[in-house]
Residue, then its C-alpha position, 0 to 999 in steps of 0.5 A: x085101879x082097874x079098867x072094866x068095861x071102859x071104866x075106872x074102878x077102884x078096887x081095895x083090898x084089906x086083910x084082917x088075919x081072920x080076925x072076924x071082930x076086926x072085920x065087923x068093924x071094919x064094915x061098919x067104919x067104912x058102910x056108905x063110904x064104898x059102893x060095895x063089899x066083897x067079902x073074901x076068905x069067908x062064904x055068905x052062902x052056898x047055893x045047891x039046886x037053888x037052895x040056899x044055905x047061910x053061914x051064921x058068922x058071914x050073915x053077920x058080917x054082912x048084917x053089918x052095913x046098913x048101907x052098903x051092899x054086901x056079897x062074897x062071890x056066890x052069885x057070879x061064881x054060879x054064872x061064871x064058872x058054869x061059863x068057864x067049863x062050858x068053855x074049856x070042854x071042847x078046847x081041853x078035852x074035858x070028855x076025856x078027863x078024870x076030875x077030882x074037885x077039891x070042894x063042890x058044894x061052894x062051886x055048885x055050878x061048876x059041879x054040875x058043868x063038870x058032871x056033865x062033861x067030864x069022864x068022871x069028877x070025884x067031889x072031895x067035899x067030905x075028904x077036904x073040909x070034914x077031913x073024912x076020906x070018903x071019896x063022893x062020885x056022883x052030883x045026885x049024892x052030893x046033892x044029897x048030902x049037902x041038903x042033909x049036913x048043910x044045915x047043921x054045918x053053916x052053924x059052926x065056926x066057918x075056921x073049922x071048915x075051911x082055912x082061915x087067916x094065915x091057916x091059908x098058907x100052910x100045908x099039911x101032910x101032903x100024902x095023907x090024901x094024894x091018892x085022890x090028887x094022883x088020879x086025876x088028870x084036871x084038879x078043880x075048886x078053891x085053892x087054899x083046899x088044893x095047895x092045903x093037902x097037894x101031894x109033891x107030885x103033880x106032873x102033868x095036871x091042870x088045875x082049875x081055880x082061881x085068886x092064884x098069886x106069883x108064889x102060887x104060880x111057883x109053887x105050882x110049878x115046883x110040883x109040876x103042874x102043867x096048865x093053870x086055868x083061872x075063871x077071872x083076868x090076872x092083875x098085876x100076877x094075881x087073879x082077881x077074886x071073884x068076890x071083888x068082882x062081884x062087887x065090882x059089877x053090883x057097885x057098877x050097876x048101881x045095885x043095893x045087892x047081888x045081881x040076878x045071874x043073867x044080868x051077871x052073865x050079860x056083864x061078862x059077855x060085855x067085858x069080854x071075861x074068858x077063862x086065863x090059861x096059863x101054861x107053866x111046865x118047865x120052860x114054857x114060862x107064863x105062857x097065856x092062852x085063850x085069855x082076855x086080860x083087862x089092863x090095870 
């Protein structure tokens, strides 16, 4: 149970392993029980410039409820992050900082956000999800190269590009890409990609993410990260996904689907949502700053 804005909400959450047959089901047992589901683990869509791209597995996932609304994090990631950078530039000194942002195009906002504000941002798209070590460094190539393999790739197994299941949890070689991780000084976008292919070295960076637990944060600071930034308040030492959120404001609203993004916006400046800094060098503990957490 959570409070947001003044009110009780129940939020669940229910792993199935990767295991997309037990998801199904468990949609289907549970449509027009609950007032909305927030798909994790796996993307509904991606959105560049507008354009949206559908992963068949998800929409199928989604084509489950009859009733009940589904959404995956999408829409309010679009609206809330681009908030998030819009936020942090001015108190971290983004203009000054080399940014290597581990996936772009499920993040497109904070993309464009960081491609506006930051020294320089390299998009890891290619290197972290295709596997190709092909570094992309500006937003209008990236662009272009979505709007060209997007459509083949929503059509895969979404397990062959990104980590499913218990695949989140492990870690691959860690030097085989940490040349992208040692120049940069702020490391964005999802976690699992981050943690998959992190280098043992990462004194001094700032990572941007989010849906972080207490082992994370350990993990992080056994590498020697300096400053974690997550887009959404911690509950009980977990960062609340922003596909729960998503869907707990659709089920506040009332809503049969996603939100338009002002209306998330509205909903955010309404609850007083900003971005939870945590500072985790050596001997600061869990210090947080500039921070609004919503009590459990």
């Amino acid at each position: 149970m959570i409070t947001l804005l003044d009110r009780q909400v129940r939020v669940r959450r229910v792993g199935v392993g990767g295991d997309l047959k037990r998801a199904r089901e468990l949609i289907q047992e549970l449509d027009g029980k609950v007032n909305a589901f927030g798909l994790g683990g796996i993307d509904l869509y991606v959105a560049v410039r507008g354009h949206r791209y559908y992963f068949k597995q998800a929409l199928a996932l989604a084509r489950s409820a009859k009733r009940t609304p589904v959404v995956c994090g999408a829409g309010l990631k679009n609206s809330l992050e681009r908030l998030t950078v819009r936020q942090l530039a001015p108190t971290m000194d983004v203009g000054s900082k080399s940014v290597l942002m581990v996936s772009a195009v499920d993040r497109f906002g904070m993309a464009e956000e960081l491609a506006l504000s930051a020294k320089s941002v390299l998009f890891g798209d290619l290197i972290f999800a295709l596997g190709l070590p092909i570094p992309v460094r500006s937003i209008a190539t990236l662009e272009r190269l979505a709007h060209t393999l997007l459509p083949v790739l929503v059509r895969v197994p979404f397990k062959w590009l990104y980590p499913v299941g218990t695949a989140q949890e492990k870690t691959t070689d860690t030097e085989r890409f940490a040349r992208f991780y040692h120049e940069a000084d702020v490391i964005a976008g999802d976690w699992h990609f981050i943690r998959r292919y992190a280098p043992h070295d990462l004194s001094g960076k700032v990572l941007v993410t989010n849906t972080t637990t207490p082992a994370d944060l350990e993990f992080m600071r056994q590498r020697g990260v300096r400053t974690l930034v997550t887009t959404t308040p911690r509950f009980n030492g977990r960062s609340l996904g922003t596909n729960l959120l998503e869907a707990a404001f659709v089920a506040m609203d009332g809503a049969d689907g996603e939100l338009p993004a002002e209306r998330y916006l509205e909903l955010v400046a309404q609850a007083g949502l900003k971005p939870t800094v945590l500072e985790l060098a050596t001997g600061a503990g869990d210090t947080v700053s500039d921070a609004k957490i919503m009590p459990s």
